[in-house]
MILUM-981794 format. One record per residue: residue in one letter; x, z, y of N, C-alpha, C, CB in turn. Coordinates in steps of 0.1 Angstrom, whole numbers, padded with zeros to 4 digits. Atoms other than C-alpha are relative to their C-alpha. Glycine has a CB too. Layout:
@r->A&n.c1->X&n.c3->Z&n.c2->Y&ca.c1->X&ca.c3->Z&ca.c2->Y&c.c1->X&c.c3->Z&c.c2->Y&cb.c1->X&cb.c3->Z&cb.c2->Y
...
This chain:
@r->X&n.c1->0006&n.c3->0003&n.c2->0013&ca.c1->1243&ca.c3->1402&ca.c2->1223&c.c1->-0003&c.c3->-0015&c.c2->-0001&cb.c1->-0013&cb.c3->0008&cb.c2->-0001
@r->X&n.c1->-0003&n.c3->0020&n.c2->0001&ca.c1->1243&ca.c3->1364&ca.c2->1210&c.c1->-0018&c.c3->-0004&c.c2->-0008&cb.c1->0019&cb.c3->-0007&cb.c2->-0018
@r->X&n.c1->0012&n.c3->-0002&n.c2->0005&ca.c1->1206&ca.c3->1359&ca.c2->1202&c.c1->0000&c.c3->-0014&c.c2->-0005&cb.c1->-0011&cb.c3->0006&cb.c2->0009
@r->X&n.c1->0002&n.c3->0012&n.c2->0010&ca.c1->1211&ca.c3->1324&ca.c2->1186&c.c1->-0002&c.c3->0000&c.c2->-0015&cb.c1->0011&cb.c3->-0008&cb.c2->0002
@r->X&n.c1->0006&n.c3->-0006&n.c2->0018&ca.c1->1208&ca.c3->1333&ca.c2->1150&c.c1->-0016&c.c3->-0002&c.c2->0003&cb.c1->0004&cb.c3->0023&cb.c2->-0005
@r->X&n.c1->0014&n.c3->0000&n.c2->-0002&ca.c1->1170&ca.c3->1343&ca.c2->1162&c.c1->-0009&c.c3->-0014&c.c2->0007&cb.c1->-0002&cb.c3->0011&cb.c2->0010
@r->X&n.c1->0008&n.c3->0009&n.c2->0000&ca.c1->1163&ca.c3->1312&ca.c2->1177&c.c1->0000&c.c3->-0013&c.c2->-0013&cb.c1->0003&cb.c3->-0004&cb.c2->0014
@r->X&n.c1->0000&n.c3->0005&n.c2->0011&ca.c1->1176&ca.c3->1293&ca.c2->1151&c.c1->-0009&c.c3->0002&c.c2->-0012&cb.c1->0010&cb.c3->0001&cb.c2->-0003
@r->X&n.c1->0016&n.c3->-0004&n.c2->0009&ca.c1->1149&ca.c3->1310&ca.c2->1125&c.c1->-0013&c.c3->-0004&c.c2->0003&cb.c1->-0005&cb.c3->0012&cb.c2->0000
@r->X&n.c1->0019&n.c3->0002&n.c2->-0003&ca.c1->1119&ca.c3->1306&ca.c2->1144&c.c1->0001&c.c3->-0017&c.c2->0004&cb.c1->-0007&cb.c3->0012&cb.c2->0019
@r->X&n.c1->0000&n.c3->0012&n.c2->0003&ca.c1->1133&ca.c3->1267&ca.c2->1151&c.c1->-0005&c.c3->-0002&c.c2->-0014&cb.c1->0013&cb.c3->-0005&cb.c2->0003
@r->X&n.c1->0004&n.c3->0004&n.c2->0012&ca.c1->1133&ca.c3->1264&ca.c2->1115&c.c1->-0010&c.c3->0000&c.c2->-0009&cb.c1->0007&cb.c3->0001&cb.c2->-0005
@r->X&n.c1->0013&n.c3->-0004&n.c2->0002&ca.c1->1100&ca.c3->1283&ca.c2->1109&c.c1->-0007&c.c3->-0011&c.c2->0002&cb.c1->-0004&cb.c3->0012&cb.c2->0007
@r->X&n.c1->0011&n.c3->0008&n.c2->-0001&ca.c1->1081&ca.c3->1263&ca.c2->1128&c.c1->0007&c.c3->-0015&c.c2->-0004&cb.c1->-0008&cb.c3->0002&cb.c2->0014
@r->X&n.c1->0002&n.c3->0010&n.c2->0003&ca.c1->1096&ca.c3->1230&ca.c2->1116&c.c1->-0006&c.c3->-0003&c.c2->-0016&cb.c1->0011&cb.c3->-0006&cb.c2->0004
@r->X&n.c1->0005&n.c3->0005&n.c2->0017&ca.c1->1093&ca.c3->1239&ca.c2->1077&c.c1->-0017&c.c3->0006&c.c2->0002&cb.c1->0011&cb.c3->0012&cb.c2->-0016
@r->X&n.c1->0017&n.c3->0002&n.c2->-0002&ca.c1->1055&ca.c3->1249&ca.c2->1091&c.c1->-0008&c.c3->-0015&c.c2->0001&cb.c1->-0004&cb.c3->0008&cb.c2->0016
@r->X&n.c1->0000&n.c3->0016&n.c2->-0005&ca.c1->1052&ca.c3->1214&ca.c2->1108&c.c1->-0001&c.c3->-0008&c.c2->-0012&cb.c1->0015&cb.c3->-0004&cb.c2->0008
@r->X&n.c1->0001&n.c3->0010&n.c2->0012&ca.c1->1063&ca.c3->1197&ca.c2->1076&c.c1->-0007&c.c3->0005&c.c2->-0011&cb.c1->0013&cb.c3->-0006&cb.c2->-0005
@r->X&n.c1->0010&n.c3->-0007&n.c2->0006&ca.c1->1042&ca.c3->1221&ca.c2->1053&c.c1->-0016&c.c3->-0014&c.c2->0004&cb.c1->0000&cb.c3->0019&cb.c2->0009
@r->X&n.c1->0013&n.c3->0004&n.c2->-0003&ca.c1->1011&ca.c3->1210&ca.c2->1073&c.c1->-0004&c.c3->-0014&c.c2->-0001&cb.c1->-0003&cb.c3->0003&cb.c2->0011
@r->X&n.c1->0004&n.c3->0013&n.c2->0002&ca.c1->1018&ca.c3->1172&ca.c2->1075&c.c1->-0001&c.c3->0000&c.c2->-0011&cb.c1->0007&cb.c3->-0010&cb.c2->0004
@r->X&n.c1->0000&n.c3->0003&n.c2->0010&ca.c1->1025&ca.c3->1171&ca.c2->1043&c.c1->-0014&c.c3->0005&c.c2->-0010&cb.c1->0011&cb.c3->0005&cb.c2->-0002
@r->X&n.c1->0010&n.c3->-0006&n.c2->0002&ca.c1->0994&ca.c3->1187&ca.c2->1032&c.c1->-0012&c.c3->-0007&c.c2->0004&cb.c1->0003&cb.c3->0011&cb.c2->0006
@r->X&n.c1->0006&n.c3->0012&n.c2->-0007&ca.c1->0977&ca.c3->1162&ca.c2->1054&c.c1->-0004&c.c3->-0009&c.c2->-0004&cb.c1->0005&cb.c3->-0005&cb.c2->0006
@r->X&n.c1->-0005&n.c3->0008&n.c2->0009&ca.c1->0989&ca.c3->1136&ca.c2->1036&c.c1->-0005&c.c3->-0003&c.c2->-0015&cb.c1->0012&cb.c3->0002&cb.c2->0000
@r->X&n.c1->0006&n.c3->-0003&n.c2->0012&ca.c1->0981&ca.c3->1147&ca.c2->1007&c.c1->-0013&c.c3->0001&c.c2->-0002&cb.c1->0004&cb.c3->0009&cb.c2->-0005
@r->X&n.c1->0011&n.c3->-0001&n.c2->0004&ca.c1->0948&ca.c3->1153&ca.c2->1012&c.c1->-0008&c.c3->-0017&c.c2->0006&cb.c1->-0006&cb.c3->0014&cb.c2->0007
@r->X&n.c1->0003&n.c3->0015&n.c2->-0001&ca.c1->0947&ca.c3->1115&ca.c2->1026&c.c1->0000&c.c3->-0007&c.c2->-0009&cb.c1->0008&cb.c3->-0006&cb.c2->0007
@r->X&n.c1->-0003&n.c3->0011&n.c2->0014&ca.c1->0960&ca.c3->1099&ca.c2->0995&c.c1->-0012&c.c3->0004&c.c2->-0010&cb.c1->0017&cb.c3->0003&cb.c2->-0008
@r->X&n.c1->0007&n.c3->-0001&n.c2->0012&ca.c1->0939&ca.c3->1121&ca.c2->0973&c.c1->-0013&c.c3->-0005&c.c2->-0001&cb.c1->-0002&cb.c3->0012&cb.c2->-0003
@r->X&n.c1->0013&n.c3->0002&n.c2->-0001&ca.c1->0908&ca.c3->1113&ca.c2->0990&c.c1->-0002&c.c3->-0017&c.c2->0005&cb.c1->-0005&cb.c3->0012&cb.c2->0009
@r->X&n.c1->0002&n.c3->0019&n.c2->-0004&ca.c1->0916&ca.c3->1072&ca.c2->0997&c.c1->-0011&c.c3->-0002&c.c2->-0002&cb.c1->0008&cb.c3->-0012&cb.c2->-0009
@r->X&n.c1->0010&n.c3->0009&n.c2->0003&ca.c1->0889&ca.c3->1051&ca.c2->0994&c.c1->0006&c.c3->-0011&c.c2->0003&cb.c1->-0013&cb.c3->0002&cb.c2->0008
@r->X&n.c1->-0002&n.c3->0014&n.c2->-0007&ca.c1->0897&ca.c3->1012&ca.c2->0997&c.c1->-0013&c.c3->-0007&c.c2->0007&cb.c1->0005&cb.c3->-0009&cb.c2->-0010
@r->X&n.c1->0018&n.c3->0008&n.c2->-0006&ca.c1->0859&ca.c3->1008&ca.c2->1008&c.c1->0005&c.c3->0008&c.c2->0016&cb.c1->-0023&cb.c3->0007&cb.c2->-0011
@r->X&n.c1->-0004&n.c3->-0003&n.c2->-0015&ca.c1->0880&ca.c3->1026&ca.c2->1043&c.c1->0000&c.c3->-0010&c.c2->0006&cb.c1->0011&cb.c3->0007&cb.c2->0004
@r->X&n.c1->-0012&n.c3->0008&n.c2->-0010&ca.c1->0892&ca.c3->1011&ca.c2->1072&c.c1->0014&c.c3->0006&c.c2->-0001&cb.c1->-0005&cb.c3->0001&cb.c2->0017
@r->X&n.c1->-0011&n.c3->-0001&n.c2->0002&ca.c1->0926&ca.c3->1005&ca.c2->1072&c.c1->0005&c.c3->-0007&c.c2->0006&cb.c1->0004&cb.c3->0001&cb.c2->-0010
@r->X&n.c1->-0004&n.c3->0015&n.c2->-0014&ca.c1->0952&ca.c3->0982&ca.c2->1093&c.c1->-0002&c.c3->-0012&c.c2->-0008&cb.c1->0022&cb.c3->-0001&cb.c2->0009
@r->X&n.c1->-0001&n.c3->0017&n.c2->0008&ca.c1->0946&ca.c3->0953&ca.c2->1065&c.c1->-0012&c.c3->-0001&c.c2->-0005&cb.c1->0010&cb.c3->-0004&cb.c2->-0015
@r->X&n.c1->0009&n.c3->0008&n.c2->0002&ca.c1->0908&ca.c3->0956&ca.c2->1064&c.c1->-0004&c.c3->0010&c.c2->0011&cb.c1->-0006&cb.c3->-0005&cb.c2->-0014
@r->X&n.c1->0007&n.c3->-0006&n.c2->-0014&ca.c1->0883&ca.c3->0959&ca.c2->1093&c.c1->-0014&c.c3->0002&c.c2->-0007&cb.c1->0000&cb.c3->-0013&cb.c2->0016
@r->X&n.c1->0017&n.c3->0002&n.c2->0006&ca.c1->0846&ca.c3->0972&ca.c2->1083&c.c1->-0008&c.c3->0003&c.c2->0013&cb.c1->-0007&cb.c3->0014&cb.c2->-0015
@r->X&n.c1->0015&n.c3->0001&n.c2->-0013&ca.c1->0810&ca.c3->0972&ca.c2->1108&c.c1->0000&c.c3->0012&c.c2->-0001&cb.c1->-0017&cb.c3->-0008&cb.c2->-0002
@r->X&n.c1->-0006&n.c3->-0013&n.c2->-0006&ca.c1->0809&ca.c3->1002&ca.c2->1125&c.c1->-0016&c.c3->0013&c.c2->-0006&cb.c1->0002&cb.c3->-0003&cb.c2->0022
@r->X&n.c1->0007&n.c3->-0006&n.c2->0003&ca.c1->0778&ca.c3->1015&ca.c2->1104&c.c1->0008&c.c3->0008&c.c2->-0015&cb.c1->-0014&cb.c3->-0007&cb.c2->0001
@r->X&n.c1->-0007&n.c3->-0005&n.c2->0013&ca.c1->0806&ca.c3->1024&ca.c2->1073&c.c1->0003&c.c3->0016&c.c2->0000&cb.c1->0014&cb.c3->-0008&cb.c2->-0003
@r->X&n.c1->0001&n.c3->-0016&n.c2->-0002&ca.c1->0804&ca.c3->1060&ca.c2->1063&c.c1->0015&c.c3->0000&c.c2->-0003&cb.c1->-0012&cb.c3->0012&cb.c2->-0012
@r->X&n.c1->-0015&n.c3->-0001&n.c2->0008&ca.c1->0839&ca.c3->1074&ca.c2->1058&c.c1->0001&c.c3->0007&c.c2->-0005&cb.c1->0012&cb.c3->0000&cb.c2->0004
@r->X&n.c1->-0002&n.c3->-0008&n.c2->0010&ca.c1->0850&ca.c3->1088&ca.c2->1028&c.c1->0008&c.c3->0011&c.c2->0000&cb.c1->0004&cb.c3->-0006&cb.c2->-0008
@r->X&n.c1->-0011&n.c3->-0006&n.c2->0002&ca.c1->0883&ca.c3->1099&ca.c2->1033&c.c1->0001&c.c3->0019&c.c2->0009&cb.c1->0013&cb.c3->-0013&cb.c2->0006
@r->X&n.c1->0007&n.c3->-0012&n.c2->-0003&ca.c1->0883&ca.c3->1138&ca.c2->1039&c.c1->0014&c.c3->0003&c.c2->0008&cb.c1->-0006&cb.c3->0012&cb.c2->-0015
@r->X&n.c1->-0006&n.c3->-0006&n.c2->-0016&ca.c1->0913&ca.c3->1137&ca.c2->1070&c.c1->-0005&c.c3->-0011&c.c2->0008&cb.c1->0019&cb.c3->0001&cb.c2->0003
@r->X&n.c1->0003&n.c3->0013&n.c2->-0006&ca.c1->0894&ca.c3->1113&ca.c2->1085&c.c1->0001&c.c3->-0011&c.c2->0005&cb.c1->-0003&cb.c3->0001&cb.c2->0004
@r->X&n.c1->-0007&n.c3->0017&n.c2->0000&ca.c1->0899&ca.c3->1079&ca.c2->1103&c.c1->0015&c.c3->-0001&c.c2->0002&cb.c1->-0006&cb.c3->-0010&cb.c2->0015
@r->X&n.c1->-0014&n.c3->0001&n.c2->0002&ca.c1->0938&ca.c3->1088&ca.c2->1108&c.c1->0001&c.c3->0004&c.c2->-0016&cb.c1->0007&cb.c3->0011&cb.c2->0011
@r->X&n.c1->-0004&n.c3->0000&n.c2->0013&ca.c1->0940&ca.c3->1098&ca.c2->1073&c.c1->-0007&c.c3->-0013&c.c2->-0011&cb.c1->-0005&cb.c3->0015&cb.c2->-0005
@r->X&n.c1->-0001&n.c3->0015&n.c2->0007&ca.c1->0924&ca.c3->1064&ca.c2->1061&c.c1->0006&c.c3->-0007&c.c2->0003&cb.c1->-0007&cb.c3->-0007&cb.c2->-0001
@r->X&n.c1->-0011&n.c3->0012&n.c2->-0005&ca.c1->0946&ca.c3->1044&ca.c2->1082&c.c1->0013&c.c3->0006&c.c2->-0007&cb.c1->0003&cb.c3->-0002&cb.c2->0018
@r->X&n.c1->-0015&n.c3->-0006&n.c2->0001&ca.c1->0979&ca.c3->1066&ca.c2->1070&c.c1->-0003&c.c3->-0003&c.c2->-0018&cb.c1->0004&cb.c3->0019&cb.c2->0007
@r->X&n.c1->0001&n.c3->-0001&n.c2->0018&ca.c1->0961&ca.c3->1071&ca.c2->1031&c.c1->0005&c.c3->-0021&c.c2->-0004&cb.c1->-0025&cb.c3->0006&cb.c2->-0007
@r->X&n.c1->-0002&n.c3->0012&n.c2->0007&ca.c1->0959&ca.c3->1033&ca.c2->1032&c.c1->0014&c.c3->-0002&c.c2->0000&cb.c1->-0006&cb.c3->-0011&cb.c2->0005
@r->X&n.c1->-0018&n.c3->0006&n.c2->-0006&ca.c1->0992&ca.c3->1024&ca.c2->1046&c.c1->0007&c.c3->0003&c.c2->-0009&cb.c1->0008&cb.c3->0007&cb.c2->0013
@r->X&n.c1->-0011&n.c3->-0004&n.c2->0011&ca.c1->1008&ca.c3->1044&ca.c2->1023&c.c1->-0004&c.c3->-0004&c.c2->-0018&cb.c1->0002&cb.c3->0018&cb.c2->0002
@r->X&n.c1->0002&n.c3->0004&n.c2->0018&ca.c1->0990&ca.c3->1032&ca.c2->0991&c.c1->0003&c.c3->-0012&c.c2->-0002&cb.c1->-0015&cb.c3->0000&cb.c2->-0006
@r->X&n.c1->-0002&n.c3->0016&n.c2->0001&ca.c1->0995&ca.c3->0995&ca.c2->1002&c.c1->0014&c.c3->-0001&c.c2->-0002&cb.c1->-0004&cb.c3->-0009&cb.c2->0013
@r->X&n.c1->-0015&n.c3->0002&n.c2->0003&ca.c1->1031&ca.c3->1001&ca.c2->1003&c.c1->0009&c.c3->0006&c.c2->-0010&cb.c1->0006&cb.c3->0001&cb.c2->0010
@r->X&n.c1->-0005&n.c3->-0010&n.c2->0008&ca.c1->1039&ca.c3->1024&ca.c2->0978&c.c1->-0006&c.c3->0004&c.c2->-0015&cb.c1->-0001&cb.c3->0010&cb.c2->0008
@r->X&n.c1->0005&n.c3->-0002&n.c2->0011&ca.c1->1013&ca.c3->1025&ca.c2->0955&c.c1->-0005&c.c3->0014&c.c2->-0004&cb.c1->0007&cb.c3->-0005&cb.c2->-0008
@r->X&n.c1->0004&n.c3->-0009&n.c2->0000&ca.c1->1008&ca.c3->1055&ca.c2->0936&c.c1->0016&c.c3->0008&c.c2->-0001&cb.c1->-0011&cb.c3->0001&cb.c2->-0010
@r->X&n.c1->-0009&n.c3->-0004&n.c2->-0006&ca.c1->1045&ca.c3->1064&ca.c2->0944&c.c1->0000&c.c3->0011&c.c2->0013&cb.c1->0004&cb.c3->-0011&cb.c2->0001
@r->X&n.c1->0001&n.c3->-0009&n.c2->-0014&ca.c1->1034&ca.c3->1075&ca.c2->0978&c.c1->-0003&c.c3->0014&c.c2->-0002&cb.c1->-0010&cb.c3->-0004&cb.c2->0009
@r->X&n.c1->0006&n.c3->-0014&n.c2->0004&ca.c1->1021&ca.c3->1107&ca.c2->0962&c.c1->0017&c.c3->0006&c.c2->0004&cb.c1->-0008&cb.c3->0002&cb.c2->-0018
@r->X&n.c1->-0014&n.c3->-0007&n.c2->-0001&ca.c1->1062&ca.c3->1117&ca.c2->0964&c.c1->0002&c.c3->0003&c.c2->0016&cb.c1->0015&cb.c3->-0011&cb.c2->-0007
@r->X&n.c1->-0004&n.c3->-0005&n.c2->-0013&ca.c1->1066&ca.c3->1118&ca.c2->1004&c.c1->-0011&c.c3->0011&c.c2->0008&cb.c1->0003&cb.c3->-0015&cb.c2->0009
@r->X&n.c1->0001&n.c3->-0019&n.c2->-0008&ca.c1->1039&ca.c3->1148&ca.c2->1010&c.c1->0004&c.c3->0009&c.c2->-0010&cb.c1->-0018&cb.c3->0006&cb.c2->0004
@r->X&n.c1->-0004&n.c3->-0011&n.c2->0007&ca.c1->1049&ca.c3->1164&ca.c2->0980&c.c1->0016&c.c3->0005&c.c2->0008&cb.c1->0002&cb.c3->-0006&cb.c2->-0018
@r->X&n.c1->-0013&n.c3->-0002&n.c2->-0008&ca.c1->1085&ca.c3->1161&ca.c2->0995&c.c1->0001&c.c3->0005&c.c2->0014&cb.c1->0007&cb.c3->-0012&cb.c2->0000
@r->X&n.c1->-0003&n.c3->-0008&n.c2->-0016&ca.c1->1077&ca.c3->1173&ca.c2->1033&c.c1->-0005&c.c3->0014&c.c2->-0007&cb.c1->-0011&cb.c3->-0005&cb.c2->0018
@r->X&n.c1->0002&n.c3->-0013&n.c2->0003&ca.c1->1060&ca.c3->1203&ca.c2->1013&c.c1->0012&c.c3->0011&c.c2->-0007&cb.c1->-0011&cb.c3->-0002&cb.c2->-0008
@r->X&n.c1->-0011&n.c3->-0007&n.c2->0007&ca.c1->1088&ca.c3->1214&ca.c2->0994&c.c1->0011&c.c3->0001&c.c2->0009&cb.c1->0003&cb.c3->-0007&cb.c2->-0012
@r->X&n.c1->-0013&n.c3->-0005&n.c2->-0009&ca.c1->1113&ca.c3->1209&ca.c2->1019&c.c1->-0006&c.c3->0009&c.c2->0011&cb.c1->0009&cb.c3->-0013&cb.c2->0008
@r->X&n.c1->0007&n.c3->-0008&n.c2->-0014&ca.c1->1089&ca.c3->1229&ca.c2->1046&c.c1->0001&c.c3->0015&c.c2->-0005&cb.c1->-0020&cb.c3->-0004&cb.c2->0004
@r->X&n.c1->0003&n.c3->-0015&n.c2->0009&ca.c1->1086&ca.c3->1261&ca.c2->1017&c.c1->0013&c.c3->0003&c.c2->0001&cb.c1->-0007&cb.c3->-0001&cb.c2->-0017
């Protein structure tokens, strides 16, 4: 019996899971930006509450991707979500 078919599925399960969840991630990075974060192009004192609701990786990634993309960036978690579904 050739059981490659089956692994092939559950490969592709869990990667369209994988990109589901980043993407999802992502998205809740961007939605919830703050520019009063930290981010790699500004440094704040270490009493700054943070806003952003995936916390200090999702302010560094929300920023990153707003500085370079703007409000464009909204397309690359919509796009791991849709290709993950």
């Amino acid at each position: 019996m050739d059981r490659g078919g089956d692994q092939d599925n559950g490969l592709r399960a869990m990667l369209g899971a994988g990109s589901v969840f980043l993407g999802l991630f992502l998205l809740l990075a961007l939605i919830t930006y703050s520019p009063n974060d930290p981010s790699f192009t500004q440094t704040l004192s270490g009493d700054h509450e943070l806003v952003n609701g995936a916390g200090l990786a999702g302010a560094y990634l929300g920023g990153l991707l707003a500085d370079l993309l703007g409000l464009g960036a909204i397309i690359i978690p919509l796009g791991l979500v849709i290709s993950g579904i």
